[in-house]
C-alpha positions in Angstrom: 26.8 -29.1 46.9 22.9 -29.0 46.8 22.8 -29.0 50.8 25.4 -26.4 50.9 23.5 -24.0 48.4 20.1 -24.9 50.5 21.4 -23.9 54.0 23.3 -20.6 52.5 20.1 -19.9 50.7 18.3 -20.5 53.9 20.2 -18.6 56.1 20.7 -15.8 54.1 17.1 -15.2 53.1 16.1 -15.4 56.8 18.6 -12.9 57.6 17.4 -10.7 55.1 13.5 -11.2 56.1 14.7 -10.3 59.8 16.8 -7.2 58.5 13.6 -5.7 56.3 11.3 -6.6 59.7 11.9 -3.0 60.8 11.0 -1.5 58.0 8.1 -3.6 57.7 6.6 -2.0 61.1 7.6 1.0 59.8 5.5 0.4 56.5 8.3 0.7 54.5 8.8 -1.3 51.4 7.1 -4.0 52.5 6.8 -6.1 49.6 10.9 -7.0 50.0 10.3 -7.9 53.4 7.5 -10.4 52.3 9.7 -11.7 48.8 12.5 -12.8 51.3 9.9 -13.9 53.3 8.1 -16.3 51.0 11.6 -17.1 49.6 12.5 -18.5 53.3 9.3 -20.7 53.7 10.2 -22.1 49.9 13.4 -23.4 50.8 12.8 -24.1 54.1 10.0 -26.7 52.9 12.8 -28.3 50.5 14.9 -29.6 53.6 13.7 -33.2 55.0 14.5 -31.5 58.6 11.6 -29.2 58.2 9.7 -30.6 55.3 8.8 -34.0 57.2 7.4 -32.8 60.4 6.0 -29.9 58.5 3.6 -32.1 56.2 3.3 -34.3 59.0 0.8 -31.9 60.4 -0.5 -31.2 57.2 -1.7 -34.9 56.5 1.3 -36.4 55.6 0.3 -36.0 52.1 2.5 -33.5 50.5 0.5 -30.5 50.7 3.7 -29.0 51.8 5.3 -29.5 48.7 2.4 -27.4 47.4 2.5 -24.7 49.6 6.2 -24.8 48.3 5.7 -24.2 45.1 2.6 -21.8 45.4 5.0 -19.6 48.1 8.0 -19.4 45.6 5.6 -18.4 42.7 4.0 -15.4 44.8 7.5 -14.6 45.7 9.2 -14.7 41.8 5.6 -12.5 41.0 6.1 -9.9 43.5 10.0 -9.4 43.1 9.7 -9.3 39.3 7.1 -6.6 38.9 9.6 -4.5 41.4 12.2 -5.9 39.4 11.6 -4.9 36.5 10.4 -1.4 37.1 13.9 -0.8 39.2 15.4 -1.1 36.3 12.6 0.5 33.9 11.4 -2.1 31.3 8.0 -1.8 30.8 8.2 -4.6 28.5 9.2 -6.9 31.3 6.7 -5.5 33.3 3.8 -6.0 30.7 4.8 -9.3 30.3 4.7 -10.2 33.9 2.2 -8.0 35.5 0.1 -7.5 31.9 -2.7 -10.3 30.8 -0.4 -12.6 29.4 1.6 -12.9 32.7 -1.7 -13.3 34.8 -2.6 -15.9 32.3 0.8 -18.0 32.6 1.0 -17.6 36.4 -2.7 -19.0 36.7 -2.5 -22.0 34.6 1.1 -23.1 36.5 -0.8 -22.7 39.5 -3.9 -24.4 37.8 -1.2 -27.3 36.5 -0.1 -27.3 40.2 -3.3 -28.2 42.1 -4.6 -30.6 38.9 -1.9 -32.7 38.5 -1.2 -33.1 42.4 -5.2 -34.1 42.9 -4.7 -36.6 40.2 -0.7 -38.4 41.9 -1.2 -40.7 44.8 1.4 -38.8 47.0 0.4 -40.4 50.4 3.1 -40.7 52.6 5.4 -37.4 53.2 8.7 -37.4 50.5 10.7 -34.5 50.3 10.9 -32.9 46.5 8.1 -36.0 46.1 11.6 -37.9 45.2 9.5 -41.5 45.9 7.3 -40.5 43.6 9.2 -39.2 40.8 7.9 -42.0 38.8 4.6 -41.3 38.2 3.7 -39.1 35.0 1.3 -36.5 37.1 4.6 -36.1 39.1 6.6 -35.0 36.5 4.4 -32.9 35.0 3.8 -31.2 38.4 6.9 -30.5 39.1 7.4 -28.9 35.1 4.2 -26.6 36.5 6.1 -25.9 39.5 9.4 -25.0 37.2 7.6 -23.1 34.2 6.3 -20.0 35.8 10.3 -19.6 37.7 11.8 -20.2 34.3 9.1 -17.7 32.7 9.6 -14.8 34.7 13.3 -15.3 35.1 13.6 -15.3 31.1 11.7 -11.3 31.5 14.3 -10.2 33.8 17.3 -11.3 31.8 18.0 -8.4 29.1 17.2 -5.9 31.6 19.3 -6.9 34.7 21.8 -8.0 31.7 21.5 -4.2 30.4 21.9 -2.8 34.4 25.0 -4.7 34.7 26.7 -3.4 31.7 26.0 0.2 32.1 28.2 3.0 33.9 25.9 3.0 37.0 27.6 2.5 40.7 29.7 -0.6 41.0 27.4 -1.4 43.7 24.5 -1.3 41.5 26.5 -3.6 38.6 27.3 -6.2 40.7 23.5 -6.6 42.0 22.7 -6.6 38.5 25.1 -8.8 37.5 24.1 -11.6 40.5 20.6 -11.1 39.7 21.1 -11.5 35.7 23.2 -14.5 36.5 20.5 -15.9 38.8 17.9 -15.1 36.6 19.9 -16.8 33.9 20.2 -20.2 36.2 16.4 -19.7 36.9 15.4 -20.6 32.9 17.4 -23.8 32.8 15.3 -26.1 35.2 12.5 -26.0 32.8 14.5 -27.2 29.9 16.2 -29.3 31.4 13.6 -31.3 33.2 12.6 -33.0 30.0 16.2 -34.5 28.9 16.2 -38.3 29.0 18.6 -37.8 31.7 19.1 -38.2 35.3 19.8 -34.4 36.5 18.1 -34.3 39.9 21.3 -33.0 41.4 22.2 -30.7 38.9 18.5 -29.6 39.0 18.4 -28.9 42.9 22.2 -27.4 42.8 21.1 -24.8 39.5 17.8 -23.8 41.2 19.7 -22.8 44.9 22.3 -21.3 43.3 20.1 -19.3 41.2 17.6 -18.2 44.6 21.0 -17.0 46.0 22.1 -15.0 43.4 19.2 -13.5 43.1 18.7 -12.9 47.0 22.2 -11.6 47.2 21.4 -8.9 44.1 18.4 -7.8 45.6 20.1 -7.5 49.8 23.1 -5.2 47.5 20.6 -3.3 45.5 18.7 -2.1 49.0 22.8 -1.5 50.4 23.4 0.5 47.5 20.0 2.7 48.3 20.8 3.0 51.7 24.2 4.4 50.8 23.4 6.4 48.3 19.5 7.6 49.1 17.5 9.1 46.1 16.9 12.9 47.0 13.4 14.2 46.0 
């Protein structure tokens, strides 16, 4: 199921980067172009296929796996500041963009580079699965999991709110898939620290989430294009 979720998540991100491309060029909207973008790279980089040769040239010491988790933080940042002013809540704005936001973002990406300094990760492993026994490794990967579940927990009430009110079908259903993603987004964090072994459910929850939220944002840009503000 997790392989399934990957390659959908894959291919539909890349065909949403190539559909914003124009627009790009154009010098339209460009930060949706770059979130699908960085979103690509992020699960690209969580496939053995791509991920091996990729830190191969890199070392072979898992510096892909960091530039993994650095590329999906930049891209959760940039699409929850849009996020949340689309659907016009300063407070999850403040709390993402504002100090406090800064502050968590930095120290997950502080947590990030520290604790993979201080693994012995030589020797490429996808997802760092033949290292998973190491205490730095775990806490890395909670870093690489907190800031997700963080700003994911902002965008709940509001993309909860959106897909409740009378607005445009359209527009309820890419709330909807983005509240549920969002939603699916909070749960790695907590569940990392069961007693339990959940990699699978881990990897299925966090590419199921990435899709929703992909697929909310693709219908949210459908529903503009159909329905153009008029200044």
């Amino acid at each position: 199921m997790t392989a399934v979720l990957q390659w959908a998540s894959l291919v539909f991100c890349v065909a949403c980067t190539l559909w914003r491309l124009p627009a790009l060029v154009k010098g339209r909207n460009r930060r949706l172009f770059w979130v699908f973008a960085l979103v690509s790279v992020s699960v690209a980089l969580s496939m053995p296929s791509i991920y091996l040769p990729v830190d191969g040239l890199l070392g072979g010491v898992n510096l892909a796996n960091v530039a993994l988790r650095l590329s999906l933080f930049a891209a959760i940042f940039l699409v929850s500041a849009k996020i949340a002013a689309a659907y016009k809540s300063p407070l999850a704005a403040k709390l993402i963009q504002g100090p406090w936001g800064i502050l968590v973002l930095v120290a997950c990406s502080a947590g990030i580079l520290t604790t993979y300094l201080l693994s012995d990760v030589r020797g490429s492993s996808t997802g760092l699965v033949d290292f998973a026994g190491q205490p730095s490794v775990i806490v890395y990967a909670w870093f690489g999991r907190a800031y997700l579940a963080y700003a994911a927990a902002c965008l709940v009430p509001p993309t909860a709110r959106a897909a409740l009110t009378g607005r445009r079908t359209l527009n309820r259903i890419s709330a909807l898939c983005m509240c549920a993603g969002f939603t699916l987004g909070c749960l790695p964090a907590l569940l990392q620290p069961l007693p339990l072994d959940l990699s699978g459910v881990l990897g299925t929850v966090s590419f199921g989430a990435i899709l929703l939220v992909a697929i909310g944002m693709a219908l949210v840009w459908v529903s503009f294009m159909r329905h153009p503000v008029k200044r």
